[in-house]
C-alpha positions as CSV (number, residue, x, y, z in Angstrom):
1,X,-145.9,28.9,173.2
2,X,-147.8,26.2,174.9
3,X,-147.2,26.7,179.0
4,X,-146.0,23.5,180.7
5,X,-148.7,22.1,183.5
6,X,-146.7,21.3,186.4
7,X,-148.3,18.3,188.1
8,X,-147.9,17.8,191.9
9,X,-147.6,14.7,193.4
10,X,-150.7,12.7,195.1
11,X,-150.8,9.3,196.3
12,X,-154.3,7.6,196.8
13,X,-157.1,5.3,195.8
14,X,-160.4,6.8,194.2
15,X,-163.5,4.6,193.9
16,X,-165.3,6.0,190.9
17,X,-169.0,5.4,190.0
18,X,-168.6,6.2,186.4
19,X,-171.6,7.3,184.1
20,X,-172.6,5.7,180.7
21,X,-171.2,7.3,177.8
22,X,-167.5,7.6,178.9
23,X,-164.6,5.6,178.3
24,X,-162.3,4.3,181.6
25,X,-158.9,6.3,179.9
26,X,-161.4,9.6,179.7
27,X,-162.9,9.2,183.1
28,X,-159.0,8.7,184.3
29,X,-157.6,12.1,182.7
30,X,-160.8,13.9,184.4
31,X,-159.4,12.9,187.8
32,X,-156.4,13.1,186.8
33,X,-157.0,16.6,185.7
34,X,-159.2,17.2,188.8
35,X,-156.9,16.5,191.4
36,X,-153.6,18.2,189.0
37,X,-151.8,14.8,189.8
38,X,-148.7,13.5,188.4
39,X,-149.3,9.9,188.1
40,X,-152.3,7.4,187.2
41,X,-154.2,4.6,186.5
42,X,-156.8,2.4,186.6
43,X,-157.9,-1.5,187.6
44,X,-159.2,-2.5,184.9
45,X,-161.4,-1.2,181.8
46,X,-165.3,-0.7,181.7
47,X,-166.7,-0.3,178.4
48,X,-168.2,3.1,177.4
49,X,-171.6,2.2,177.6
50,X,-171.0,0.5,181.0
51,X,-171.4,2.3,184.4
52,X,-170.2,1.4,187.9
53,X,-167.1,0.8,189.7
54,X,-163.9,1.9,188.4
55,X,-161.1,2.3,191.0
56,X,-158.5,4.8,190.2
57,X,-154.8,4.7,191.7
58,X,-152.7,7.8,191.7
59,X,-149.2,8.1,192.9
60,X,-148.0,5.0,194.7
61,X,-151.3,3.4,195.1
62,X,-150.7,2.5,191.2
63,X,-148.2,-0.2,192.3
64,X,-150.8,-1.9,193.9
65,X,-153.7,-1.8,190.7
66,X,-152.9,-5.4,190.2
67,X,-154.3,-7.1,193.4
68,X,-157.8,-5.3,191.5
69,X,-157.6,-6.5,188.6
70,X,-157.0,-10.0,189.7
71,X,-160.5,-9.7,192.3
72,X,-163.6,-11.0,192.0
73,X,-166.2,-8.8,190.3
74,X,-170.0,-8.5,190.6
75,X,-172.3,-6.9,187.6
76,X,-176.2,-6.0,187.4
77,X,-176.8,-6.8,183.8
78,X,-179.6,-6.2,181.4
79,X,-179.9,-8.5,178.4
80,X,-182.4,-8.6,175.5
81,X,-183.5,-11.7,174.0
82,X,-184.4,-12.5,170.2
83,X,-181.2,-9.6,168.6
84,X,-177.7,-10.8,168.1
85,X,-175.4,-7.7,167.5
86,X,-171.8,-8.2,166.4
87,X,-169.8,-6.7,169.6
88,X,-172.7,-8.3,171.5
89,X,-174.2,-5.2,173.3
90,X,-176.4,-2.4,172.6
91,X,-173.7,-0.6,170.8
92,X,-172.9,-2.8,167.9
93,X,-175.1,-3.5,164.1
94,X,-177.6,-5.8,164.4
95,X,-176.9,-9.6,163.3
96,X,-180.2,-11.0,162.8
97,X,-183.3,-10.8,164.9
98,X,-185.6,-13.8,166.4
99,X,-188.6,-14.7,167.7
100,X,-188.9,-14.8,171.3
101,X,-191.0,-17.8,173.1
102,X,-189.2,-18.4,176.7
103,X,-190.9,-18.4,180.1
104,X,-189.3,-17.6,183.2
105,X,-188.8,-21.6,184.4
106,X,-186.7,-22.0,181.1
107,X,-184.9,-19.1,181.6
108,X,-183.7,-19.8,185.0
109,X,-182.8,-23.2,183.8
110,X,-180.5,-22.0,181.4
111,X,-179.0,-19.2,183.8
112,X,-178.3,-22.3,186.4
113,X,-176.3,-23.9,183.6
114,X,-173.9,-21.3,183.4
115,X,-172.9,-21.2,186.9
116,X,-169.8,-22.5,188.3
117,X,-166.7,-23.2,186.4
118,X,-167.8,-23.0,182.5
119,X,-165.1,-22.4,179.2
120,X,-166.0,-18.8,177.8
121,X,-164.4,-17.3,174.3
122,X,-163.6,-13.7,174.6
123,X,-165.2,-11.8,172.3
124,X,-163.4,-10.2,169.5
125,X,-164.5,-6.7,170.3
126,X,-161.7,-7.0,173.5
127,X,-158.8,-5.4,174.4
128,X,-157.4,-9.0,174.2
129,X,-153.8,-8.9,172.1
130,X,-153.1,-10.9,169.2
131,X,-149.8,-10.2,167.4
132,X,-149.3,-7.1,169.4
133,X,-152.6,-5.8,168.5
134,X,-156.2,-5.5,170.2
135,X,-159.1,-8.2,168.9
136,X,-161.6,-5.0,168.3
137,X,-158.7,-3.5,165.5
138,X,-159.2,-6.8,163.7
139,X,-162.9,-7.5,164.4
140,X,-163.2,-3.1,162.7
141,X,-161.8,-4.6,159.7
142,X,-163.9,-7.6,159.6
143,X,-161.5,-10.2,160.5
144,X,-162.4,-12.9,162.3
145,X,-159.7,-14.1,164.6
146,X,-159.5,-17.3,166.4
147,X,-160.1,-17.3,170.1
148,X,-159.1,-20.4,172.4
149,X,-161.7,-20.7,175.5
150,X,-161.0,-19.8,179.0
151,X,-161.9,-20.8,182.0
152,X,-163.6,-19.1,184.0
153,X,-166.2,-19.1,187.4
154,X,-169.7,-17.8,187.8
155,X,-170.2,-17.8,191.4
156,X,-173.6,-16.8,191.2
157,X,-176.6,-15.2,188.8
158,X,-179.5,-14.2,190.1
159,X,-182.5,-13.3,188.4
160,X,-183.7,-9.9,188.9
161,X,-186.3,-9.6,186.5
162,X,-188.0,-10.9,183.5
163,X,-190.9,-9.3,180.8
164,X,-190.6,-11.8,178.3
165,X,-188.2,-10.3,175.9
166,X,-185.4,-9.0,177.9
167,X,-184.3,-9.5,181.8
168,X,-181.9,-8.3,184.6
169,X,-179.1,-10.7,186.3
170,X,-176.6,-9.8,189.3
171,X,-173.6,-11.9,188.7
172,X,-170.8,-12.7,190.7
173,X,-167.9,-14.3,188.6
174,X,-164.0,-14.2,188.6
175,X,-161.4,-12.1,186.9
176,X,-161.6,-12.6,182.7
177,X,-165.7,-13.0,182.7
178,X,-166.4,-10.8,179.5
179,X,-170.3,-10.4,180.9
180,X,-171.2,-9.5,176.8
181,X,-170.1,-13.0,176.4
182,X,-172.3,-14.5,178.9
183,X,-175.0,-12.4,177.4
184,X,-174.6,-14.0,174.3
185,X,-174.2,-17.5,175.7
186,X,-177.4,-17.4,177.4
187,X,-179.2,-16.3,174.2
188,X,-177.6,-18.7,172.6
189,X,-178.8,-21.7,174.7
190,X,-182.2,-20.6,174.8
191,X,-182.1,-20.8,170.9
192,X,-183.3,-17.0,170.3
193,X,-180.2,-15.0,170.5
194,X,-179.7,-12.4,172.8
195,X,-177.4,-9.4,173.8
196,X,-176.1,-7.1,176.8
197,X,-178.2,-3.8,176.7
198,X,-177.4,-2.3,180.1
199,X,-174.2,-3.4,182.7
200,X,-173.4,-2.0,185.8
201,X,-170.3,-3.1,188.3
202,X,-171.4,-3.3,191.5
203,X,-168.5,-4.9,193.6
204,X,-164.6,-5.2,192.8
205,X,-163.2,-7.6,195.6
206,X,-164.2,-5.9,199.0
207,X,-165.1,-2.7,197.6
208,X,-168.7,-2.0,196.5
209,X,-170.2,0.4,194.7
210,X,-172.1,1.8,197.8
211,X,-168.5,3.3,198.1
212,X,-168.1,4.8,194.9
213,X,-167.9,8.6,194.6
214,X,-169.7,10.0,191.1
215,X,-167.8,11.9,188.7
216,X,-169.7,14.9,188.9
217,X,-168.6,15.2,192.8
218,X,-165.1,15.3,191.9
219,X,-165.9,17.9,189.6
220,X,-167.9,20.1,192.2
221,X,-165.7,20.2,195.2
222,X,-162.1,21.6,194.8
223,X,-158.8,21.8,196.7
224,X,-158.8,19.7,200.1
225,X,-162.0,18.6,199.9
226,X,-161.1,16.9,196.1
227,X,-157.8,15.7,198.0
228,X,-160.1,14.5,200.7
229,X,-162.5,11.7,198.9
230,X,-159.1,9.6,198.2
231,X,-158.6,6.6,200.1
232,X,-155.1,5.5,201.1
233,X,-153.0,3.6,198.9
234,X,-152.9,0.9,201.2
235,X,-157.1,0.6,201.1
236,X,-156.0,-2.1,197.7
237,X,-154.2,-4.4,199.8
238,X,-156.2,-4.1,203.2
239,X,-157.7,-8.1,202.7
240,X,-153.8,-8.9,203.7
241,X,-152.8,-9.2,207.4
242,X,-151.1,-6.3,208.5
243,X,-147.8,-6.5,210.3
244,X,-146.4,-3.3,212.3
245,X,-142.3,-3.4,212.3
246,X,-140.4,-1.3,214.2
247,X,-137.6,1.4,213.0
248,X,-134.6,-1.4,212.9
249,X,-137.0,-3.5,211.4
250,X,-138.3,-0.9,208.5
251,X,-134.8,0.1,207.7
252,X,-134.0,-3.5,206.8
253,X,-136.8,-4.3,205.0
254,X,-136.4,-1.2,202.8
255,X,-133.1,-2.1,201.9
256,X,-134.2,-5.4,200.7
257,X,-133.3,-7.6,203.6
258,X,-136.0,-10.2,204.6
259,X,-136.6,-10.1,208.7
260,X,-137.2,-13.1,210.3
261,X,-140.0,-12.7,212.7
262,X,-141.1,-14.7,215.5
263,X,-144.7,-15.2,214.5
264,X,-144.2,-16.2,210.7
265,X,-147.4,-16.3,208.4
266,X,-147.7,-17.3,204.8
267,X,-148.6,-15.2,201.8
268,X,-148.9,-11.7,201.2
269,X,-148.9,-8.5,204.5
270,X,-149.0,-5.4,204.6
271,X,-146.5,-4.3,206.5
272,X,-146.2,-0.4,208.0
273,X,-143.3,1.2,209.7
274,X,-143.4,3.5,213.3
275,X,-145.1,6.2,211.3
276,X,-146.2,5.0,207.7
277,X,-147.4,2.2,205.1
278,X,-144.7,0.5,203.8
279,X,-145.9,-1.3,201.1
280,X,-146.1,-5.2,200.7
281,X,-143.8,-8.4,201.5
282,X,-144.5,-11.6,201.5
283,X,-143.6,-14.9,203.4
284,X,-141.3,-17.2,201.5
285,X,-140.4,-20.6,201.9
286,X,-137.5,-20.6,204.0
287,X,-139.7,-19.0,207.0
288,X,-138.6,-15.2,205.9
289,X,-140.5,-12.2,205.2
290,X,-139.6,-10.5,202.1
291,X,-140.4,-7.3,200.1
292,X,-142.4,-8.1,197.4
293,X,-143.8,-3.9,195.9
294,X,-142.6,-1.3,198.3
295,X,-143.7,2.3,198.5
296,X,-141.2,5.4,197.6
297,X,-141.2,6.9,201.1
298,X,-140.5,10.8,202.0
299,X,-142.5,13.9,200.5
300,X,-145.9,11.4,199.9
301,X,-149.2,11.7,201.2
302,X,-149.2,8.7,203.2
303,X,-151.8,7.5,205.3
304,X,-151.8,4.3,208.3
């Protein structure tokens, strides 16, 4: 008979530098695993052949995943002219190959022509949902599904590096920017084809990859020290003002009441009680604050 695992309970934030060759879910039940917790998630998907940032959220801190997942995001890409491939990166059968005859002045001119606010069509290797199921399940069975642009924004690209055949970018770009895409595009445009070979995430909103804490150091510590590389639920919303309440003043809020306040703001805060993070309200129009995704308080490991 197959023993139960008992899970225990952990609230945090982990900023994971994940290595090539593993998928987001499998580097989320590692930790998971790692740390013996009972609850998790992540902000958003890399693909397997991706590295770089990949915040996890365990306990409370998974109420919060979404302010990730609608952030800004920076990549270093590497792309390789003159191969098309049918998911449009390394790991996909190759489409047709071209010759390639650009120079670095053309192929900065194209990159400039992709930055700012530009339409992009998700590839159909995505998680993307059509009739209830992913574009990849359709694009395996050699479907081809029709996809309406989106808009996105490219903040910036910057070219790292060029050899002729294949080059490096940094791009900054906003939530939805399938950077395979982009790949593509730019191959596209300079008439030769081209597709992702390397991608690595470098910055999710304020959090870079500076930050990020390798698999394999989860996997060497154990006990406190594990429990110890977590951030605090409350690093995912720490862009918002914080406002401190007092006992009265938590009680009501916890309840559901909205407080009116004598300095009123607009938008989201994170608001914290005499002792803890209480999760986060918002400012409404008729001058109130409101609790818009509070924390479950008591036994957690919570952190000001």
């Amino acid at each position: 008979m197959q023993r139960k695992i008992i899970r225990r309970r952990v609230d945090g934030v982990l900023l994971l530098d994940k290595p090539t060759g593993v998928t987001s879910n499998g580097a989320l039940q590692t930790a998971r695993r790692l740390l013996n917790a009972a609850k998790a998630g992540h902000t958003g998907t890399l693909d397997p052949m991706a590295s770089g940032l990949l915040p996890l959220t365990f306990g409370e801190a998974t109420k919060f995943s979404q302010m990730l997942l609608d952030a800004d995001k920076a990549y270093e890409a590497g792309v390789q002219l003159g191969v098309d491939t049918d998911t449009g990166d390394a790991e996909g059968q190759v489409l047709a190959t071209n010759p390639v005859a650009v120079d670095e002045a053309q192929l900065r001119a194209v990159l400039e022509r992709f930055v700012g606010d530009i339409e992009q069509v998700p590839p159909m290797y995505s998680a993307l949902k059509r009739n209830g199921k992913p574009l990849y399940e359709y694009a395996r069975a050699g479907i081809e599904v029709e996809r309406s642009a989106r808009r996105i924004r490219i903040a910036a690209i910057e070219l790292v590096s060029f050899d002729g055949s294949r080059f490096t970018i940094r791009v900054d770009c906003s939530k939805g920017t399938y950077i395979r895409t982009l790949a593509m595009d730019i191959g596209a445009a300079l008439g030769c084809g081209a597709h992702l070979c390397a991608l690595r995430r470098t910055r999710i909103g304020e959090f870079v990859i500076a930050e990020g804490i390798p698999l394999s150091q989860l996997e060497e510590v154990e006990g406190e020290a594990r429990d110890a590389l977590l951030a605090p639920a409350d690093t995912l919303v720490s862009a918002f003002p914080r406002i401190d309440l007092d006992a009265a003043q938590a009680a009501l809020m916890l309840h559901g009441q909205p407080l009116s306040l004598q300095e009123q703001g607009q938008g989201f805060a994170r608001i914290y009680g005499p002792e803890a993070f209480l999760g986060l309200a918002e400012w409404k129009v008729d001058g109130k604050l409101w609790a818009k995704r509070l924390i479950a308080t008591g036994e957690a490991n919570q952190n000001t």
